[in-house]
C-alpha positions in Angstrom: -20.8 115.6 19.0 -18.1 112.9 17.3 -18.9 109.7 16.3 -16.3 107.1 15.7 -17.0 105.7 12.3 -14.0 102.9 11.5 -14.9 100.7 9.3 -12.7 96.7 8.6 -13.5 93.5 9.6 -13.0 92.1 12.6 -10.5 89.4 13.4 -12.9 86.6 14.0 -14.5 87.7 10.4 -11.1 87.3 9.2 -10.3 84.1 10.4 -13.3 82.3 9.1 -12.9 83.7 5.4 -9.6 81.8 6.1 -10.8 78.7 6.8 -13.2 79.0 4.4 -10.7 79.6 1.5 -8.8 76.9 2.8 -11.4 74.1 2.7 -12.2 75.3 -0.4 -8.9 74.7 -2.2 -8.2 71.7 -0.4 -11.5 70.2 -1.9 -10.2 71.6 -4.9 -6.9 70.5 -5.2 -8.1 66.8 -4.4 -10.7 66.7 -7.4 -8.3 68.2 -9.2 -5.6 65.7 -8.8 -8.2 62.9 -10.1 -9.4 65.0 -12.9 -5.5 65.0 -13.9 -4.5 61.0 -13.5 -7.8 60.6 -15.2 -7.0 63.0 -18.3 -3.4 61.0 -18.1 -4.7 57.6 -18.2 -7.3 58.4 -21.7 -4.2 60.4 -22.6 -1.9 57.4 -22.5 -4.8 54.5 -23.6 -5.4 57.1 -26.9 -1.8 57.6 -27.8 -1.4 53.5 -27.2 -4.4 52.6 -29.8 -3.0 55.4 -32.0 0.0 53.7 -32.4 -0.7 50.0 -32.4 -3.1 51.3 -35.4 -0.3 53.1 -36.6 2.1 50.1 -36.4 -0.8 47.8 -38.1 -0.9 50.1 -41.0 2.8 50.0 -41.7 2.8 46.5 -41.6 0.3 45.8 -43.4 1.6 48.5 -46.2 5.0 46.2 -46.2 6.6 50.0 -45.1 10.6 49.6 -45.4 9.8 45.9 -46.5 9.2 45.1 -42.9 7.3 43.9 -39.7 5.8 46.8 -37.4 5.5 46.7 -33.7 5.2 48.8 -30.6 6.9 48.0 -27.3 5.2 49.2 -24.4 6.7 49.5 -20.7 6.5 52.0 -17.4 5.9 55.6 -18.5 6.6 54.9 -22.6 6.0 53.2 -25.6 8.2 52.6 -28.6 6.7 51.7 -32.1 9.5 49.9 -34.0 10.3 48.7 -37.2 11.6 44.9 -37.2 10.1 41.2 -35.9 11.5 41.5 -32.4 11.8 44.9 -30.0 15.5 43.0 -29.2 16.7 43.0 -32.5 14.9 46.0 -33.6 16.3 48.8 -36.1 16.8 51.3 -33.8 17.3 54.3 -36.3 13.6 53.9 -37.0 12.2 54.0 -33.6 9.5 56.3 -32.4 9.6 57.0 -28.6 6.6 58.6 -27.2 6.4 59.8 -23.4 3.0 58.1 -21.6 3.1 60.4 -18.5 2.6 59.3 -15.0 1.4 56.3 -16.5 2.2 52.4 -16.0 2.1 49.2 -17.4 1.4 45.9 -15.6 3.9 43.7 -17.7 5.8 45.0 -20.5 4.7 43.8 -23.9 5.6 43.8 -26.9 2.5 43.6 -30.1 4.1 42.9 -33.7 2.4 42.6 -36.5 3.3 40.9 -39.7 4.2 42.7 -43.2 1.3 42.2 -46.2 -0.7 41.0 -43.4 -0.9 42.8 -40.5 -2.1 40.2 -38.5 -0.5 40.1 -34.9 2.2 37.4 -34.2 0.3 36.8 -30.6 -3.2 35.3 -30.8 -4.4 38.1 -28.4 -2.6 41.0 -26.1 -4.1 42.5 -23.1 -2.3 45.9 -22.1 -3.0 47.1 -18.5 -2.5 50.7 -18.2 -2.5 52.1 -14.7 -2.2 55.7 -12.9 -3.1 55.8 -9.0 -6.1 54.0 -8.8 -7.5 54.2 -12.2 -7.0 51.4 -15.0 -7.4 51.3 -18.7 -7.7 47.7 -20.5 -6.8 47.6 -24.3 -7.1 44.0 -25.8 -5.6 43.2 -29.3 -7.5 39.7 -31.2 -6.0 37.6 -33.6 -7.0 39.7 -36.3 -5.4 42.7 -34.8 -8.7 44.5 -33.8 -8.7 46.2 -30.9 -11.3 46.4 -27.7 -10.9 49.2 -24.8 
């Protein structure tokens, strides 16, 4: 007597382990995205506060006998050494890259030497990615909210 004894899986076996693999990842891949503009966004709002701090500190230390700012626009920000990002001292600027990142308007937030009080009253900084926004709001005093 002779059995036949194959073993395997059988196309439609096959098929649905496909599909299945495929919803999976495609679930995936879209949470995954989100995740990632998400990390991007508190990415690019923590190096932001970093250095407007960074810039209040200089300023308010009279670094290079100067006024400290940060200039920021679509995809970077600058921090710069001078009154104005126009008449800036370029040789002292500090580019840093914010990612897939935007900004609403680009803005400039200077703050005085000895002081390092703000020259505006009050900033608002909009940072955007996809559908997510970060607010970060500078006061007269230079404290910041976000």
């Amino acid at each position: 007597m002779k059995y036949n004894t194959q073993a395997g899986f059988t196309l439609l076996e096959l098929m649905l382990v496909v599909a299945m693999i495929g919803l999976i990842a495609m679930f995936g891949a879209s949470l995954g995205s989100g995740f990632l503009w998400r990390t991007d966004l508190s990415q690019a709002q923590y190096s932001t506060v970093v250095h407007l701090r960074y810039a209040q500190v200089l300023a308010h230390a009279a670094q290079d006998d100067s006024d400290w700012g940060v200039h920021i626009e679509n995809n970077r920000l600058i921090l710069f050494k001078g009154n104005d990002f126009e008449t800036r001292d370029e040789e002292s600027d500090e580019e840093n890259d914010l990612g897939s990142v935007t900004v609403s308007d680009p803005i400039d937030v200077v703050y005085h030497k000895f002081s390092g009080i703000p020259y505006l009253s009050s900033s608002e900084i909009t940072l955007t990615t996809n559908e997510e926004t970060a607010v970060i709001q500078v006061n007269q005093e230079g404290t910041l909210t976000y």
